[in-house]
C-alpha positions as CSV (number, residue, x, y, z in Angstrom):
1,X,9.5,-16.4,-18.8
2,X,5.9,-17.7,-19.1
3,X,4.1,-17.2,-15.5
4,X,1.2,-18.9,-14.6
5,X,-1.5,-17.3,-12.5
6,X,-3.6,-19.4,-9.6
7,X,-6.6,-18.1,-8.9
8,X,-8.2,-21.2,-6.9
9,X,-6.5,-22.6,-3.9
10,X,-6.7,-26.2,-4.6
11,X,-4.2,-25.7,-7.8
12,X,-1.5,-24.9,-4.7
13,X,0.8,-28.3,-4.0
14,X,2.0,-26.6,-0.8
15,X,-1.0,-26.4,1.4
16,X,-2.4,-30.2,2.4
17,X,-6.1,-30.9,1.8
18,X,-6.8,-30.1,4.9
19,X,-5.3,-26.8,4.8
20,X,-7.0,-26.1,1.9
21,X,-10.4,-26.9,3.4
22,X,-10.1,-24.6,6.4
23,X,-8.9,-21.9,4.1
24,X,-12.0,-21.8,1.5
25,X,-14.0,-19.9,3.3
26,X,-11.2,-17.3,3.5
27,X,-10.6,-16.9,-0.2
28,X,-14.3,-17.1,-0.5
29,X,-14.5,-14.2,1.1
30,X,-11.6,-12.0,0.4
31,X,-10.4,-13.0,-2.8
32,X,-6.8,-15.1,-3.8
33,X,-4.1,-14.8,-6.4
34,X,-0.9,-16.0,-6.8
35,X,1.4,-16.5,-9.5
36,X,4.3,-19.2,-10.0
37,X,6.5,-17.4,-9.7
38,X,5.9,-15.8,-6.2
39,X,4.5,-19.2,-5.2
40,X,8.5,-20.9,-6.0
41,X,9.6,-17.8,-3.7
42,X,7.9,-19.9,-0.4
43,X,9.3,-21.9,1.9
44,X,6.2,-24.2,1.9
45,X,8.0,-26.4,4.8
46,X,7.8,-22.7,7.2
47,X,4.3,-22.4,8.2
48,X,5.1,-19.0,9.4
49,X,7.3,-18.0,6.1
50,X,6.5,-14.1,5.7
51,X,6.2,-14.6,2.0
52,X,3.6,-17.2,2.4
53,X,1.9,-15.3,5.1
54,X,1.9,-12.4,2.6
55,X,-0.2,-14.2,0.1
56,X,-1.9,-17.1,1.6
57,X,-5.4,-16.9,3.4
58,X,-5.6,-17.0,7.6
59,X,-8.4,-18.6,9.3
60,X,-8.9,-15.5,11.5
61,X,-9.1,-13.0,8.6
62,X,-12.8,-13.8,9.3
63,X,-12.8,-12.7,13.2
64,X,-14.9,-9.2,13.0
65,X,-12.7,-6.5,12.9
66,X,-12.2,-3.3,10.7
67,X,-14.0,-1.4,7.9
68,X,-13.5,-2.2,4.4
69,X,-13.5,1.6,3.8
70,X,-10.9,2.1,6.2
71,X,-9.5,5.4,5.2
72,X,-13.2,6.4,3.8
73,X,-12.0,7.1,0.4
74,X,-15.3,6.9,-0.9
75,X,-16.0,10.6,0.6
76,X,-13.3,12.2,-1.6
77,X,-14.2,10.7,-4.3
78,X,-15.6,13.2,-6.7
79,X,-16.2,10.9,-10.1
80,X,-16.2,6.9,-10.0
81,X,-12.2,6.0,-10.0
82,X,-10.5,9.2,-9.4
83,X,-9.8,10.1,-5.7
84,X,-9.1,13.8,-4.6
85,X,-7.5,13.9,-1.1
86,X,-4.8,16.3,-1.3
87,X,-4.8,19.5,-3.2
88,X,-1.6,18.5,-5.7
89,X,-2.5,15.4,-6.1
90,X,-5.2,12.8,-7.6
91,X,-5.6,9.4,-8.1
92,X,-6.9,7.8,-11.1
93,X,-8.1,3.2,-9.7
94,X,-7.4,2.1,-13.4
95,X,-7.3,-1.4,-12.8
96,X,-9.3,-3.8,-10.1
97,X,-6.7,-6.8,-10.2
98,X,-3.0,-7.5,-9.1
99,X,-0.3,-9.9,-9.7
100,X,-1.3,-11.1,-6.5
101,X,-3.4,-10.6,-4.0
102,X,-2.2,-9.1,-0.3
103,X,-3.9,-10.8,2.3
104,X,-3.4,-7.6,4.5
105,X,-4.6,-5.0,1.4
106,X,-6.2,-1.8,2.6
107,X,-8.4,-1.8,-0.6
108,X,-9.5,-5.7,-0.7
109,X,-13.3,-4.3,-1.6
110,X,-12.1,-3.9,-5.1
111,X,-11.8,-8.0,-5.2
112,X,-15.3,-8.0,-4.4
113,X,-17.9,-8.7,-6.9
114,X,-20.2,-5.5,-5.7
115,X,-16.9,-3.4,-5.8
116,X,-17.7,0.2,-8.1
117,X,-15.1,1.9,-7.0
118,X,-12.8,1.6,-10.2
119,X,-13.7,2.7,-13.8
120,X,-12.1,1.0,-16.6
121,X,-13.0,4.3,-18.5
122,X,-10.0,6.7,-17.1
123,X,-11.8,10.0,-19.2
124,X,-14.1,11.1,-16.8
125,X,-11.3,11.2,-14.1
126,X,-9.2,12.6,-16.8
127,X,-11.8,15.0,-17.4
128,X,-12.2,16.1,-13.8
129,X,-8.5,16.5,-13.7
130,X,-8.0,18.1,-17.0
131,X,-10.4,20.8,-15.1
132,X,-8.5,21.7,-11.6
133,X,-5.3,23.3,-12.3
134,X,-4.0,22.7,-9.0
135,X,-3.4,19.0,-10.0
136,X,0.0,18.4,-10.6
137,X,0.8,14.8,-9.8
138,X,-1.8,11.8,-10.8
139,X,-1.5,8.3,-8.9
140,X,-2.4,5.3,-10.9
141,X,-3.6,2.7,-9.0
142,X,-6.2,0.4,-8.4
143,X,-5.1,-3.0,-8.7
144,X,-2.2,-3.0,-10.2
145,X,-1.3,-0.3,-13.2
146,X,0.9,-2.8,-15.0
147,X,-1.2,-5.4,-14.9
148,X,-2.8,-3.7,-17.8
149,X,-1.3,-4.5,-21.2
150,X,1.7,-2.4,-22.3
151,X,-0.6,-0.2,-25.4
152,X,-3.7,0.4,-22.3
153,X,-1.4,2.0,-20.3
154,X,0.6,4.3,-23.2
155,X,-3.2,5.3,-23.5
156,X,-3.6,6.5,-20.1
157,X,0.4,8.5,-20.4
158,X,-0.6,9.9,-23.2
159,X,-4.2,11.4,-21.9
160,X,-2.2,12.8,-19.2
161,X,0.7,13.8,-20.8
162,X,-1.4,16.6,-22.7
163,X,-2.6,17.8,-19.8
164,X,-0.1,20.9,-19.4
165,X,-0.2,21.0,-15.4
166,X,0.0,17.2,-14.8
167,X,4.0,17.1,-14.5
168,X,4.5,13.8,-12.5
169,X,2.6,10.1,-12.8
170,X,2.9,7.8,-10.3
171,X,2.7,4.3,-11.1
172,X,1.6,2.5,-7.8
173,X,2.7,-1.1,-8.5
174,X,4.1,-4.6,-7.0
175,X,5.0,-6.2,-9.6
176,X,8.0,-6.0,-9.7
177,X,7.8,-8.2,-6.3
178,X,5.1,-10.2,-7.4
179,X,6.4,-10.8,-11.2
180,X,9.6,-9.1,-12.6
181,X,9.1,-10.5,-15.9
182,X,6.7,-7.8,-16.5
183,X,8.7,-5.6,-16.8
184,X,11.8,-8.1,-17.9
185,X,9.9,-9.8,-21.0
186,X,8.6,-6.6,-22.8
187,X,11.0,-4.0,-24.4
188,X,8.3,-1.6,-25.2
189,X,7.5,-1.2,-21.6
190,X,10.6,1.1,-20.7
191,X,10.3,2.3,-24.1
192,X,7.2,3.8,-23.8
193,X,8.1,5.0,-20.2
194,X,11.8,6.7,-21.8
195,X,9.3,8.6,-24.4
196,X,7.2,10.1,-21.5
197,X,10.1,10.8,-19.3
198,X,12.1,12.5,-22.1
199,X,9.3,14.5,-23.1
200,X,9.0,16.3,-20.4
201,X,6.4,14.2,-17.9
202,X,8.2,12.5,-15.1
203,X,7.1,8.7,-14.2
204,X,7.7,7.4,-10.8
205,X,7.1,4.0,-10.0
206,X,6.4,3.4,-6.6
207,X,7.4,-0.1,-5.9
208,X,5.9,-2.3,-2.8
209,X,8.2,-4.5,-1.5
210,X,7.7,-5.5,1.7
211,X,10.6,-8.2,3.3
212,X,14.3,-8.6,1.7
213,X,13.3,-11.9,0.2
214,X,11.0,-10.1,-2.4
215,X,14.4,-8.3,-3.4
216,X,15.4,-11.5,-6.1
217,X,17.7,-11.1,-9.1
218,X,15.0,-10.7,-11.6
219,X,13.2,-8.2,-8.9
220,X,16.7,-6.2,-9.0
221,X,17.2,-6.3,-13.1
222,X,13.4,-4.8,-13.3
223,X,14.4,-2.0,-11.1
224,X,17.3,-1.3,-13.2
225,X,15.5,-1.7,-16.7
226,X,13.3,0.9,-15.3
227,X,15.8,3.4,-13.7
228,X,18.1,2.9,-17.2
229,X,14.2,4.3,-18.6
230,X,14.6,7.1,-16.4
231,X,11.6,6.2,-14.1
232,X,12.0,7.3,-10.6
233,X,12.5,5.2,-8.2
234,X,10.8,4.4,-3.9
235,X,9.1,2.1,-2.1
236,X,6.5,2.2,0.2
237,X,4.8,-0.8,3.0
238,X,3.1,-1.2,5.9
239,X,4.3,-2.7,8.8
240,X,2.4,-6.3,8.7
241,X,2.6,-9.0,11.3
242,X,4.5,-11.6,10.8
243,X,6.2,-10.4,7.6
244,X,8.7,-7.3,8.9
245,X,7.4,-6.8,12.0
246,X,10.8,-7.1,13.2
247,X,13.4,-3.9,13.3
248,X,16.5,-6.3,11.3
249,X,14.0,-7.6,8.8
250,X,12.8,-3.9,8.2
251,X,16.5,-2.3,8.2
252,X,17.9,-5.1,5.7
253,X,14.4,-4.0,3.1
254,X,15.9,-0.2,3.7
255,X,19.6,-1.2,3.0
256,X,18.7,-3.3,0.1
257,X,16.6,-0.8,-1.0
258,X,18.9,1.9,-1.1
259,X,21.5,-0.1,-3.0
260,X,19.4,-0.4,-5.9
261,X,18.0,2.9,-6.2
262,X,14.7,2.4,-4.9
263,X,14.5,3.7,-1.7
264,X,12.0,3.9,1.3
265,X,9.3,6.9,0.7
266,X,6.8,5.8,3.4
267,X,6.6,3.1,6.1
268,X,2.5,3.1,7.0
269,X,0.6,1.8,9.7
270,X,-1.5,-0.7,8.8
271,X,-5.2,0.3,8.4
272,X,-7.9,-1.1,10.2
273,X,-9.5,-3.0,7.3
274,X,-11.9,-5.9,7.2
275,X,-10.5,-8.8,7.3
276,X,-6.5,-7.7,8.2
277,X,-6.6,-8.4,12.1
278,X,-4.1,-11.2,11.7
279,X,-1.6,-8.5,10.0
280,X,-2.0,-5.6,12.3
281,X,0.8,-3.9,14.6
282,X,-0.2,-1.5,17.2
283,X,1.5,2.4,17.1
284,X,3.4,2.3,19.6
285,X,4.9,-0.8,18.4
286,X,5.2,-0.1,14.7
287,X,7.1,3.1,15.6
288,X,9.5,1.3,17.8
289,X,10.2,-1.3,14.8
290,X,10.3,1.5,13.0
291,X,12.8,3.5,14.9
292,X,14.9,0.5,15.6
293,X,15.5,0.2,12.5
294,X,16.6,3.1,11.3
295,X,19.1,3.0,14.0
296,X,20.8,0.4,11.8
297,X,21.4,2.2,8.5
298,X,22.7,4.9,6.9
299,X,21.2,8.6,6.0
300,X,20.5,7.5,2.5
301,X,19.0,4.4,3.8
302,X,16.6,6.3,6.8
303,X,14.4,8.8,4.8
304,X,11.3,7.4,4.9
305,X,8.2,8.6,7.8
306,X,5.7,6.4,9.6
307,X,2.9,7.4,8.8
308,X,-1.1,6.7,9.0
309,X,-2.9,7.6,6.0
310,X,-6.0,8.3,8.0
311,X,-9.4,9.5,6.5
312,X,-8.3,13.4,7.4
313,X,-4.8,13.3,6.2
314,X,-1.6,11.6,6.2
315,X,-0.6,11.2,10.1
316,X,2.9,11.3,10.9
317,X,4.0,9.4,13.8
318,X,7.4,11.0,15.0
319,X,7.4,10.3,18.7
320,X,6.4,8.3,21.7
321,X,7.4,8.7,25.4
322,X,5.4,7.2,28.7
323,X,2.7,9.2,28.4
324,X,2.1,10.4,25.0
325,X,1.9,10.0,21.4
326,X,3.4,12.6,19.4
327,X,1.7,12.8,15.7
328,X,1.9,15.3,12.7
329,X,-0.3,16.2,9.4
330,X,2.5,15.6,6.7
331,X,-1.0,15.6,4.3
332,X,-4.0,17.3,4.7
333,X,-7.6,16.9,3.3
334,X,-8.3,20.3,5.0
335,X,-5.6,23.1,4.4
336,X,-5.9,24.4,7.8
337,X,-4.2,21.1,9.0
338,X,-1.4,20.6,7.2
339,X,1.5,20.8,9.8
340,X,-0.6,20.5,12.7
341,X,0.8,18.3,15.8
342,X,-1.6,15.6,17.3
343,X,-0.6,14.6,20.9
344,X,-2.5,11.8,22.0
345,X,-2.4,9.8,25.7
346,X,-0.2,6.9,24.6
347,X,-2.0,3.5,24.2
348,X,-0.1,0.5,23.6
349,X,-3.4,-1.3,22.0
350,X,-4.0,1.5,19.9
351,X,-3.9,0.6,16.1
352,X,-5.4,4.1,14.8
353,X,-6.2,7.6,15.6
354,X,-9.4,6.4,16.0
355,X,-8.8,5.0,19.2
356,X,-6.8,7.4,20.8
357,X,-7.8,10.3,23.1
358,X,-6.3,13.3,21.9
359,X,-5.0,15.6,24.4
360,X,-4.0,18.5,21.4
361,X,-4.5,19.2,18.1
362,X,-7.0,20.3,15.3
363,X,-10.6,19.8,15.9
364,X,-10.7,16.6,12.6
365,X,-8.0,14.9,14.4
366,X,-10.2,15.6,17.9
367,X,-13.4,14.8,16.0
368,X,-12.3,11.7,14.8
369,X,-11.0,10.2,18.1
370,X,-14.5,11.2,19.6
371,X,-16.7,9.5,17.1
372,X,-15.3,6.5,18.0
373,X,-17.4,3.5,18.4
374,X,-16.6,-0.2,19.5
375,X,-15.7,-1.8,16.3
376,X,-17.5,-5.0,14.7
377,X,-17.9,-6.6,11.0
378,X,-17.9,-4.0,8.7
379,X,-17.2,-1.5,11.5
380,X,-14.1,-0.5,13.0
381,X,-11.4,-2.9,15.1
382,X,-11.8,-3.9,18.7
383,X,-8.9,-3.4,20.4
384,X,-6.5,-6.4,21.3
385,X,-6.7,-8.3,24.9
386,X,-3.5,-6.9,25.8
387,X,-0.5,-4.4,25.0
388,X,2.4,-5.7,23.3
């Protein structure tokens, strides 16, 4: 199936003129894409569909909150598109567009037309990984991986491939939500995939679907073609406002999940980025969605954490009573923190460590609450009015 990309909101029959006025400045600012596809998925008559609100601009994504940088990525960063966070693991930004574009995206500065952050030359991250034996797993990401043509990315498999101690690639992607038929209409995709797999280099795709709806046929016969490849198989989403920010929505995208072999890895909290207040959910809410609903499926179904993937580590969230928040370092930038509990004072408004006080726990977790400052454009986000 042929599918069309929009890049230019006036080509979009479902939004009025006048809509399409108030929302220019929006996509002026924080770039849009959509596809037909995705675009016959809305319910245009439902202002508050969560697949539109996935992908079409809000007025108050311009209200100054958050940090582009959120999770400062730029300061582990040690060659231009290849990120170094965790010990294991790298990431190689290969590609600066996606099938569409998340209004909510934690990494929206690569739409941006003073964005550096990704190299469409993978060697010197190949080069930097090809050096540090301790890298076993390598994250392609950007943008989306398959985006790129079919032949582009066998180049970037095979670079890594020969690299004896990479044994996993990751392929961070949303298209099969966005648009299946990438991975429906070309054979020599799985083919290629099958090759590296058999050979000895396990692929992973890490999916991103993010409500049940997303979960159409086509999006279920890609996940097959790709498991029949023998590509692993999760998913991983933030909790976004408005889209399954409700416990049934979320435990109907686990169920699903599970039944086609692509289940939950990670549930995140939403980073405070630029432009993403209108998606946001507070912690202590997002973990009660969160724990809600796993209450409604099965073992199989209930495996993923909640986690914040905060500038010193990934942060899970595991527990909340009256007074505190109860947090852990499932990843660490420092070794010294992996495994470390966080216990913070509990704060309803709270949307990241950031703005918690931290009662116990390792001085970078400490350290970061401290330097907090009130948040403005281009800064960090001012807490809401009122709790949930």
């Amino acid at each position: 199936m042929r599918v069309r990309y929009i890049t230019h909101l006036s080509k979009l029959d479902g939004l009025t003129l006048e809509e399409r006025r108030r929302l220019e400045p929006v996509a002026a600012r924080y770039a849009f894409r959509l596809n037909s596809y995705y675009e016959r998925l809305i319910d245009w008559d439902d202002p508050d569909d969560p697949l539109r609100r996935l992908v079409i601009p809000l007025e108050n994504e311009l209200n100054e909150w958050g940090d582009l940088d959120a999770s400062h990525e730029a300061s582990y960063t040690p060659v231009r598109g290849c990120q170094h966070k965790y010990t294991d693991t790298a990431l190689l930004l290969v590609n600066e567009v996606c099938g569409a574009y998340c209004r909510y995206c934690f990494r929206k500065r690569l739409f941006m037309n003073d964005n550096d952050d990704v190299s469409l030359d993978h060697r010197p991250g190949l080069r930097y990984i090809q050096e540090h034996e301790e890298i076993t797993n390598v994250l392609l990401t950007g943008g989306d991986p398959l985006v790129l043509s079919t032949r582009r990315l066998d180049a970037i498999l095979n670079d890594l491939a020969a690299v004896p101690h990479v044994r996993i690639v990751r392929i961070g992607t949303k298209m099969a939500a966005f648009n299946p038929y990438r991975v429906l209409d070309d054979p020599e995709l799985p083919k290629i995939l099958a090759d590296y797999c058999d050979s000895g280099t396990q692929i992973y795709v890490m999916n991103h679907f993010d409500h049940p709806r997303e979960l159409t046929s086509e999006a279920r016969r890609a996940i097959g073609v790709l498991r029949e490849a023998g590509v692993m198989m999760v998913n991983q989403c933030p909790i976004i406002r408005g889209v399954n920010d409700d416990p049934r929505v979320l435990a109907a995208l686990f169920r699903e999940l599970s039944f086609i072999g692509s289940p939950q890895y990670y549930v995140f909290q939403g980073r405070p980025t630029a432009g993403n207040e209108p998606y946001e959910v507070p912690i202590v809410e997002g973990y009660r969605i969160f724990t809600e609903a796993n209450r409604q499926v099965s073992g199989l179904a209930k495996r993923a954490r909640f986690a914040m993937s905060h500038r010193t580590g990934k942060i899970e969230i595991f527990g909340v009573d009256d007074s505190y928040i109860y947090m852990k370092y499932h990843r660490a930038h420092r070794k010294n923190d992996y495994g470390q509990v966080v216990v913070a004072l509990r704060d309803d408004c709270a949307h990241w460590l950031d703005q918690l006080t931290v009662v116990s726990g390792p001085r970078s977790a400490a350290r970061a609450a401290a330097d907090y400052r009130p948040w403005g454009r281009g800064g960090r986000p001012r807490l809401p009015a009122t709790p949930f």
